[in-house]
C-alpha positions, -999 to +999 in steps of 0.1 A: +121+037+201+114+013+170+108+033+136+095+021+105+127+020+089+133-005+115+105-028+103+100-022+070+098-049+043+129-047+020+109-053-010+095-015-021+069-031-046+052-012-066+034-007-098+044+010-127+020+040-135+029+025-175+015-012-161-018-022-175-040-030-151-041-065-157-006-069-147-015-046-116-040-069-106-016-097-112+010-083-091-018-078-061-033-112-061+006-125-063+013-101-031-020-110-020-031-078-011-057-050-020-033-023-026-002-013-041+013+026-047+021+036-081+058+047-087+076+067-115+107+054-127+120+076-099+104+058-073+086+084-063+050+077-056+023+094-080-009+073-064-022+044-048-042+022-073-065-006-052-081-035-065-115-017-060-104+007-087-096-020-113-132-033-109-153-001-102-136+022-124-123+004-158-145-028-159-177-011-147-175+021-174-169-012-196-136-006-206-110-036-216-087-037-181-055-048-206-060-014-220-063+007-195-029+020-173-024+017-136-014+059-138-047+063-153-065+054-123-047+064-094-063+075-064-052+115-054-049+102-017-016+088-009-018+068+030+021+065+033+043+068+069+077+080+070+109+060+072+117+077+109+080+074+121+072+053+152+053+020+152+030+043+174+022+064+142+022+033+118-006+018+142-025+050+140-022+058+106-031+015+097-061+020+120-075+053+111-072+040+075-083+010+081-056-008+060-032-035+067-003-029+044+010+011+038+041+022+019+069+037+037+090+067+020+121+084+028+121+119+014+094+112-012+106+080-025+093+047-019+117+025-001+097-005+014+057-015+028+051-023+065+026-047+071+008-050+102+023-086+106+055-063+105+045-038+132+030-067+156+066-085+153+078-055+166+057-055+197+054-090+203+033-083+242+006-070+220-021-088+196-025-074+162-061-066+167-052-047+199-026-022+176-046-017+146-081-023+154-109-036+129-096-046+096-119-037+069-124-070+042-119-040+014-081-032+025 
């Protein structure tokens, strides 16, 4: 059985809940995606922070986005699989969520994001859109 941990991008990225959100956003558009958690110096993740949240939540309330902090706007729903889950799971958790990249952690600590490029490597009989369904443009 393939896990996660199996086919899990090395490279844990995250933001800093101290990061201003303009070098949040930076990081995204860099990573090119919509997403990214937010970690504590322990790696452990306190939120997810998406680009949506930098524009609805600090820009719209007309508040400067180089003063505001990544923490600040955290979502309180975490998406996240487990390091020993199977790509079954990731599939189902990427579709029901309709998201394309999701952070994996080993016993509450960040230690890589799984993509859905990732999971279809994995399964290589299968097309993406058959494993994880509809994409929403917003993930």
């Amino acid at each position: 059985m393939t896990t996660a941990r199996d086919i899990m991008t090395s490279d844990a990225t995250c933001i800093r809940s101290s990061e201003s959100l303009v070098d949040a956003a930076r990081k995204m558009a860099e990573l090119d995606v919509g997403a990214l958690p937010i970690c504590g110096p322990d790696e452990k993740l306190h939120g997810m922070l998406t680009d949506r949240d930098i524009v609805l939540k600090c820009v719209a309330q007309g508040k400067d986005p180089s003063a505001c902090t990544a923490g600040e706007l955290a979502q309180d729903t975490i998406v996240t699989v487990k390091a020993d889950d199977s790509t079954e799971r990731v599939l189902a958790v990427m579709s029901e969520h309709m998201i394309r990249r999701v952070p994996v952690i080993d016993e509450h600590v960040l230690v890589g994001i799984i993509s859905q490029a990732d999971v279809a490597r994995a399964l290589p009989d299968r097309q993406v859109g058959d494993l994880v369904g509809t994409v929403s443009a917003a993930s």
